[in-house]
N, C-alpha and C positions, 0 to 999 in steps of 0.2 A: 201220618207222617209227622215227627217230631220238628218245630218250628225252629227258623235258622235264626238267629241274634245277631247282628253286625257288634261287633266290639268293636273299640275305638283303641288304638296304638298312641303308645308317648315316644317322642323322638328322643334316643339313646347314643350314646358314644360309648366303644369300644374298645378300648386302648392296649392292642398288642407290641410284643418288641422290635415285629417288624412294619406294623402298619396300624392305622387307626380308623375304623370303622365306623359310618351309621349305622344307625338299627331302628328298627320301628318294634316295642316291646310290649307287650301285655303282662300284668303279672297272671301267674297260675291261679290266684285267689278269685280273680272275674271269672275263667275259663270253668274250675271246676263249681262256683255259686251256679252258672246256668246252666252247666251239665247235670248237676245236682237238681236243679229245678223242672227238669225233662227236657232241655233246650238243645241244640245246636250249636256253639260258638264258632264262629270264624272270624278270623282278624280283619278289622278297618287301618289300612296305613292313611295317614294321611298324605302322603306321595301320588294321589290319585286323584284325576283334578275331572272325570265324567263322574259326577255325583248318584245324575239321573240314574245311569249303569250300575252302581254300589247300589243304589235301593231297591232296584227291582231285584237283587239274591236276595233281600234280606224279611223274615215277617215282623223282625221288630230289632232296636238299638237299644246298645248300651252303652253310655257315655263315664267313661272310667277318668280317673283323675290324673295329678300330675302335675306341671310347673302352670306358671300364672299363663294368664289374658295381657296382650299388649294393652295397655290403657286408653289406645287409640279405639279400641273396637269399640268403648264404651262413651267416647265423650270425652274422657283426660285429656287433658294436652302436657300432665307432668305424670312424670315414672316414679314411685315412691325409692330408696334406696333398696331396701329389701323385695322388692319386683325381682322374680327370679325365671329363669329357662325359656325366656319366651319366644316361639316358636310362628310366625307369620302363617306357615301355612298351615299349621295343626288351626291353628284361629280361626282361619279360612273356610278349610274344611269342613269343621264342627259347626262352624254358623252355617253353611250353605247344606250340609246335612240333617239339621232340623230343621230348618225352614224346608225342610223338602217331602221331610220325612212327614211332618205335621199337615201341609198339602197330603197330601195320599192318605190321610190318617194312620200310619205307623208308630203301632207302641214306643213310645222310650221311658228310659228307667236312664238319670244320671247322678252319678255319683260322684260329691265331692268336687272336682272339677267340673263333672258333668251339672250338678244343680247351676255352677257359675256361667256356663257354659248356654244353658237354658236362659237364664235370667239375658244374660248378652245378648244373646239370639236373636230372643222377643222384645229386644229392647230396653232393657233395666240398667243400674250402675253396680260396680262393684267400691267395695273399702278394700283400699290397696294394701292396710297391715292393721290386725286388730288391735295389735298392743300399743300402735303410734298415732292411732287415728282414728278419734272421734270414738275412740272405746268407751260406754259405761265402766264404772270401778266395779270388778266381779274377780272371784278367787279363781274361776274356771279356768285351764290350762288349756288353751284349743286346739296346742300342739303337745298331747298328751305324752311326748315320750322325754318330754325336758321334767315331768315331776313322775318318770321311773313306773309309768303304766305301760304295761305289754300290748301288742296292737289289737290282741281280743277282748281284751281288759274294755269294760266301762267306767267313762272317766268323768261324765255329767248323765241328770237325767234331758228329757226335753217334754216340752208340755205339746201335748197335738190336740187338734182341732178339727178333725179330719173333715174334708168334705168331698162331694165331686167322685171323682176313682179311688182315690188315698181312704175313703170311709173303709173297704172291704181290706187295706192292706195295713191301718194304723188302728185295729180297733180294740183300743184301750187310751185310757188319758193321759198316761206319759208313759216313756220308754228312755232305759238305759242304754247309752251310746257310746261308740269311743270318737277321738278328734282329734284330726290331723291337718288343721288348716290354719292360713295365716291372712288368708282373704274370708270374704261373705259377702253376700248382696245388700247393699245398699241401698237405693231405690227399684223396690220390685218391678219387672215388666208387668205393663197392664193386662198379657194376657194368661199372668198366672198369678195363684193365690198361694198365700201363706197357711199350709198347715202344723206345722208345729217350729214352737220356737225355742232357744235355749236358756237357761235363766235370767242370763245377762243380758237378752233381748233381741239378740240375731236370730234371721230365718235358717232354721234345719229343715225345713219341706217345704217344697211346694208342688202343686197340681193346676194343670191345666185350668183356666177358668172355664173354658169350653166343655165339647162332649171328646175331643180327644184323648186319649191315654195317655197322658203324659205325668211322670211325678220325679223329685229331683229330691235326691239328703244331701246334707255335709259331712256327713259320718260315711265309716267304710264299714259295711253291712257282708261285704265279701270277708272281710276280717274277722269277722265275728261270727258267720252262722254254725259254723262247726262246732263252734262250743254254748252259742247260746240262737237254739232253733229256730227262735222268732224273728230272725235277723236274715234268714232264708225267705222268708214273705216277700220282702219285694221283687224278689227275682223270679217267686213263683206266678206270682201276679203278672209279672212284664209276660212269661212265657205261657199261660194263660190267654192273657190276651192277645199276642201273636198267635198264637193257635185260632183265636176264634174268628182274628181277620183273614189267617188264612182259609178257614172256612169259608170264609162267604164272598168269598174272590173267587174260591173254586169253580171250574165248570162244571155245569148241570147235569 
């Protein structure tokens, strides 16, 4: 039986002529990466406040991207001006569902928000705007579509260092990425490690320092596997390793 993936939803507005609508959205690009990878996708809203419940469907998560972290999760007591969409319960959510998911031992694979997302979780800090704060001087564009890159397009490379889980899913010494983000981590939580970083010296991966599955990029690898294969790896690894937990949970 093919293993289920909890996707995680970004909160949406809807704006019709007679009414204006929430939405809890996933794009197509998460859904068809695990379907591609032999997965199950089904949507996490964060409008769902039994976590416990959300984790027993699920044999592993994927923490998809989206608007920033209230700067409170992390320690901030200031909001940078370009802090955007921030959403209290999606916050909420996302931290009490890895801390939860990591109890149970529960693959996750996040991406993008979700690497942020990780770092929060386990306790680490974010940089609230790369280009305003505390940047090294680097040409790299980390919102790749202001210098006219398409989103499959690679727009840096990143150097990895693989260790832990990430050895079987990064194994080569750097990798061409694309980049969509205006945060990063900051100081890492203690209970993950940095496996690859981008030139200009931000974390793009990290891995669990435990024996859990857990690995997180800043790139969008859903954006990319369709036209460059190796960018399909991490999903097939997340759905992999949900497969093998659900093995051995199976009854005898």
């Amino acid at each position: 039986m093919k293993p289920v993936i909890g996707v995680t939803c970004s909160p949406a507005e809807d704006v019709r002529p007679w009414a204006t609508f929430q939405k809890q959205t996933v794009s197509d690009n998460y859904l068809d990466a695990v379907a591609g990878a032999g997965g199950i996708p089904i949507m996490l809203p964060s409008r769902v406040d039994d976590v416990d419940r959300v984790l027993d469907l699920v044999d592993g998560l994927l923490l998809t991207g989206g608007a920033d972290f209230d700067p409170a999760c992390y320690g901030d007591a200031s909001t940078h001006p370009t802090t955007y969409g921030v959403d209290p319960r999606r916050d909420a959510f996302e931290i009490a569902l890895i801390r939860g998911a990591i109890e149970r031992d529960i693959p996750i694979l996040g991406i993008c928000r979700g690497i942020q997302a990780l770092n929060v979780a386990l306790g680490g800090t974010l940089v609230q705007d790369i280009p305003s704060q505390d940047a090294p001087q680097s040409s790299i564009a980390h919102r790749q579509y202001e210098s006219g890159h398409a989103p499959h397009e690679p727009s840096h490379r990143v150097d990895v260092t693989p260790e832990g889980v990430a050895a079987d899913v990064f194994a080569m010494p750097s990798l061409a990425v694309n980049s969509f983000h205006h945060q990063a981590i900051a100081a890492l939580a203690p209970a993950l490690r940095s496996v690859a970083t981008s030139p200009d010296g931000f974390i793009e991966a990290v891995c669990h320092a435990g024996p859990c599955w857990v690995i997180g990029v800043q790139w969008h690898p859903e954006m990319m596997f369709a036209h460059h294969s190796e960018h399909l790896r991490p999903f097939q690894a997340l759905v992999e390793a949900a497969a093998t937990r659900r093995l051995t949970l199976a009854p005898a």
